[in-house]
C-alpha positions in Angstrom: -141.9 -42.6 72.1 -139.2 -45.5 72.7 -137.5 -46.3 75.5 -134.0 -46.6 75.7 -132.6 -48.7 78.0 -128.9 -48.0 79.1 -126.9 -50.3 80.9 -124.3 -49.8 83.3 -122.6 -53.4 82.7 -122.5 -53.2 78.7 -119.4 -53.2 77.2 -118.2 -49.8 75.2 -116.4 -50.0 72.2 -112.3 -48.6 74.1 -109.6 -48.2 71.3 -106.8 -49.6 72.6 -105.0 -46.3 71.1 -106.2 -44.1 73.6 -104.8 -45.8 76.7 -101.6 -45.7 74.6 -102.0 -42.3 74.3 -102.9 -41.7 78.2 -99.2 -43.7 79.0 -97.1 -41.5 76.6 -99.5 -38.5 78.5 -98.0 -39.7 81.8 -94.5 -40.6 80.9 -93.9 -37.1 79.6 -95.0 -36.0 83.1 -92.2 -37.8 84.8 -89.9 -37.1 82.4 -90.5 -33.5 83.0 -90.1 -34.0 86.4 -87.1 -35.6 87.1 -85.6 -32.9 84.7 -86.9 -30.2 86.8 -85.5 -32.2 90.0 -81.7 -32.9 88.2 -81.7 -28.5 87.0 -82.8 -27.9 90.8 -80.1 -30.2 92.2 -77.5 -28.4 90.1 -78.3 -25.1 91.7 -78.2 -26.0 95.2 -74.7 -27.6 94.9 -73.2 -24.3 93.2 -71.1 -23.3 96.2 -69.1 -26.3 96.9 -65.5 -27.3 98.5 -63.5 -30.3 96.7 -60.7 -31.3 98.6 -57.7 -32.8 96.0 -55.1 -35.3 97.8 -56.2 -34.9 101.5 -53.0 -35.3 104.0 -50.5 -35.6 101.5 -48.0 -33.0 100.7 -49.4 -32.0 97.3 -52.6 -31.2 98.5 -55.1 -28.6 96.9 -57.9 -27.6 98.0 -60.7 -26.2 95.2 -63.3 -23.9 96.4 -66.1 -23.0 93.6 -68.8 -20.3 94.5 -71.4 -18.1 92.5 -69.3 -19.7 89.1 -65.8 -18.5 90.7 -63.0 -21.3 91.2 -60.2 -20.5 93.4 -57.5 -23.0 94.0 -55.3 -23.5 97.4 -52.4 -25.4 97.2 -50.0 -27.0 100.2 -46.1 -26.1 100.3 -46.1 -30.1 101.6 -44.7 -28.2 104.9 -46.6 -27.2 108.1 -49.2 -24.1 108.0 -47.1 -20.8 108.7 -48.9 -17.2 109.2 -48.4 -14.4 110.9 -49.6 -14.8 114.3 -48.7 -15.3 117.8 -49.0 -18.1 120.2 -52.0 -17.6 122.6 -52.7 -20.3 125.2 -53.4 -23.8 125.0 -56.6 -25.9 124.1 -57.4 -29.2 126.8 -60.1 -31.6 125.3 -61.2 -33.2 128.8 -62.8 -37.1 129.1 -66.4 -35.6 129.3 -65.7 -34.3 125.5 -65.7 -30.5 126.7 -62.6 -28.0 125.7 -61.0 -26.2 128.1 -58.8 -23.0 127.1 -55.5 -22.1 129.4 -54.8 -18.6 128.1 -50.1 -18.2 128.0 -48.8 -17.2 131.5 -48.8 -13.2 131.6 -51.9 -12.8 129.2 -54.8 -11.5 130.8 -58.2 -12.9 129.7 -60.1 -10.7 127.1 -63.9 -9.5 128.1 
């Protein structure tokens, strides 16, 4: 019977190859990765508001949700609807807003 001695500070014979091989390993992990980061990025930012010219009389405003894009566009005048004047708006120094309902309109509950 022989003894075989092993030593834990001999050399081994590495090919250089394989550490090669362990980089491309890891590489194609981060690749894969950030791909999978950029494709989840892309979904979170389907609904999204792009405003076009903002303040200007040619303004448009482009609202894109669930793959639909609808377009607003300004007249270049002021806003106009069909509605009615009801009371006036106070921002006081403090930063808080302060609502004066028109004289003759009583407060709704």
């Amino acid at each position: 019977m022989s003894a075989r001695r092993i030593s834990i500070l001999a050399e081994e014979d590495d090919d250089p190859m394989l550490s090669a091989v362990n980089l491309v390993d890891v590489f194609l992990v981060l690749v894969v990765a950030l791909l999978t980061a950029v494709a989840l990025q892309q979904q979170s930012h389907a609904d999204e508001t792009v405003i076009r010219n903002p303040g200007q009389p040619g303004m448009e405003i482009i609202v894109r949700k669930d793959g639909q894009e609808i377009k607003y566009r300004g007249n270049g005048g002021n806003a106009e609807g069909q509605g009615e004047r009801a009371g006036v708006a106070y921002k006081m120094k403090d930063g808080s807003i302060i609502y004066v309902p028109e004289a003759g309109e009583a407060p709704k509950p």
